[in-house]
N, C-alpha and C positions, 0 to 999 in steps of 0.2 A: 505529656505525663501529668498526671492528676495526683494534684499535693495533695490538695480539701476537697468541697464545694466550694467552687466560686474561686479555684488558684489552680493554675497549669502554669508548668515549666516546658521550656521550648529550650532542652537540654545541647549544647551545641558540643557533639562525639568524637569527631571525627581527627584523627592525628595529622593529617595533611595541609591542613589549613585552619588558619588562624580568624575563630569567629567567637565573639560573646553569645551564652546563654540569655533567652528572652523569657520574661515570666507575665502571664494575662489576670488579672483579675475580674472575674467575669461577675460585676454586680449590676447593682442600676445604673452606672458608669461602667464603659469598659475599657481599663488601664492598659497599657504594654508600657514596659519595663524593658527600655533598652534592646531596642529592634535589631540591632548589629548590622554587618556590613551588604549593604549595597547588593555587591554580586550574588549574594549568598540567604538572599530574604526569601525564597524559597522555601527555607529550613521553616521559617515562622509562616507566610503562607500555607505550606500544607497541614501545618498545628493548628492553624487558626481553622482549617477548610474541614480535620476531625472533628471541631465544635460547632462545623456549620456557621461559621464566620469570616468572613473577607475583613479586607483592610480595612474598607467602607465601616466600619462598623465599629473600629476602634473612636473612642472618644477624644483618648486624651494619652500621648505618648512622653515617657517620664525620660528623660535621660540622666543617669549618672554620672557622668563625665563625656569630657566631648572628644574622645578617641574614636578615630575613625571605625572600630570595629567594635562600638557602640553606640553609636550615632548615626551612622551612614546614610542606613533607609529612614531615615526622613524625608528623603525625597519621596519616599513612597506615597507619603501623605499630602504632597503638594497641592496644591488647588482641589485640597478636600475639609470638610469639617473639623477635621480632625486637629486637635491644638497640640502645640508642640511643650514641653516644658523643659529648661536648663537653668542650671542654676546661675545667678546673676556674678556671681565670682567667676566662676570658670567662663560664661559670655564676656568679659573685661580681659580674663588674659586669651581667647582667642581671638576678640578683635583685636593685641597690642601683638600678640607675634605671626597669628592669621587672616589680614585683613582683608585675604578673598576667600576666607571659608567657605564662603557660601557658592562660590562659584564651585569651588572643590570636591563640594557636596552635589552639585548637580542644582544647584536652586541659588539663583540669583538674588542678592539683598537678602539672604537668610536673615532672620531674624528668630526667638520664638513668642511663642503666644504670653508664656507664663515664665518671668525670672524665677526663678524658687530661691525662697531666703529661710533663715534659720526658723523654725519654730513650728507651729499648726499648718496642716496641710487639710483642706476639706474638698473632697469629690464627690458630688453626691450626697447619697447617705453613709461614707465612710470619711474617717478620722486618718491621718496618718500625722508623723512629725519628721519634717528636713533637718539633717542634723549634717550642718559643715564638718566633714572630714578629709582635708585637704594632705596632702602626702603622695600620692602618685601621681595628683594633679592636682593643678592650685584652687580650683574651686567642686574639687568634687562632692557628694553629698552619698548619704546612705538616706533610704526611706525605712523608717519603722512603723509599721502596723501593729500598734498594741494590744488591740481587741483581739488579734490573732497571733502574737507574739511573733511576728514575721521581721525578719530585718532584711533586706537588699544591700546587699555590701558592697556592689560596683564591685571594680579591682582593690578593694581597701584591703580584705582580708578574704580567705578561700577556707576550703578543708585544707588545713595543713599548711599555709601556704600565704603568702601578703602579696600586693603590688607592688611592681617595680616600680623604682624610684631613678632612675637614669635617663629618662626623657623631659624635655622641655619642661621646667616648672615643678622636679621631684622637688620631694624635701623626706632625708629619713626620719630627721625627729619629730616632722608633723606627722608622719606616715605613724610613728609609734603613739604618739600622745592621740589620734584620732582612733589609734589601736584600742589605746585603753580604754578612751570616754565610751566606745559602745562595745566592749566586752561589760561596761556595769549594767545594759539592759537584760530586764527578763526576757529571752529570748528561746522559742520551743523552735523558730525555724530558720535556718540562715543559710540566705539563697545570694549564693557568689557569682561575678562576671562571668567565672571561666571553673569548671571542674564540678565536684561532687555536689549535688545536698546535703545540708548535715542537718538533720533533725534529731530532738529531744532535747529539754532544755541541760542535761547534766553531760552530755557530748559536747553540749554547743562550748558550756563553759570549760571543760576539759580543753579544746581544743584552740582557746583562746590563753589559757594557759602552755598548752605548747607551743603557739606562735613566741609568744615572748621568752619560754627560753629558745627557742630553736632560732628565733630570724632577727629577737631583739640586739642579741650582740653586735649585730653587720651593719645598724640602723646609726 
């Protein structure tokens, strides 16, 4: 699915099974945005095979958290060019309660190429910024594309909807306070782990006012 020029969503539909949405940036770098699980990399294979692109050809794959059904197909990219990136918080708590993730994953000594920390992100000739919002998971991260008002929310927040907070490392009050700090971005597109697009910047903000009345109370 084509957001802009230069952004496609690899919207993941299907009721059956449990898989994250993958979003491509297709500039002089070219990003994937949380390749999802393993068995089901298919879904982005043939996304990728519409724009006349294989794996080969991705640059640089971002992860948002390191839940297996965001993360997965890294193996994809093994003994390829392609750099891996996670955020250096969440690599700390999966090596202290996962310390054979990498076997797990299918790639031995996992490591990745790039920690990501708080602040400027530069690919190429694009700008973005890592903003630690931990709450579903303890070192998970949003990417914000400002030159296109783009946010990536991983599982932080959805249309209508936030991440759970019941597995390994939740926390609700961080899950709410990372709520609020990127609901203050200007934001025209916000592309979630799992479920809808919500584009336009006066939905986005609509819709980050109903997370907080509707899911803030349970946090």
């Amino acid at each position: 699915m084509k957001i802009f020029d230069n952004l496609h969503a690899f919207l993941w539909l299907s009721p059956t099974a449990n898989n994250c949405n993958a979003y491509l940036i297709d500039a002089d770098k070219k990003i994937l945005v949380d390749p999802g699980h393993y068995h089901l990399f298919d879904h982005v294979r043939d996304g990728l095979s519409e724009l006349s692109l294989s794996p080969q050809d991705i640059d640089i794959v971002i992860i948002t958290h390191g839940h297996p059904d965001h993360m997965e197909s890294v193996k994809v990219f093994a003994n390829t060019s392609t750099l891996i990136a996670v955020s250096s918080v969440e690599m700390d708590f999966i090596r202290k309660v996962a310390p054979h993730y990498g076997e797990a994953l299918g790639i031995s000594d996992f490591e990745p190429d790039i920690l990501l920390q708080e602040g400027e992100l530069k690919i190429g000739n694009l700008t973005f910024q890592v903003i630690q919002t931990p709450g579903h998971s303890p070192g998970s991260v949003c990417i914000y594309w400002p030159d296109k008002k783009v946010l990536f929310t991983g599982d932080v927040a959805f249309n209508q909807g936030i991440g759970r907070t019941d597995l390994p490392g939740g926390d609700g009050q961080e899950l709410k306070e990372s709520i609020k700090r990127i609901s203050l971005l200007d934001v025209e597109y916000l592309l979630s782990g799992h479920g809808d697009i919500l584009s336009g910047r006066e939905k986005v903000k609509a819709n980050f006012g109903d997370i907080e009345e509707m899911w803030f109370p349970y946090l």
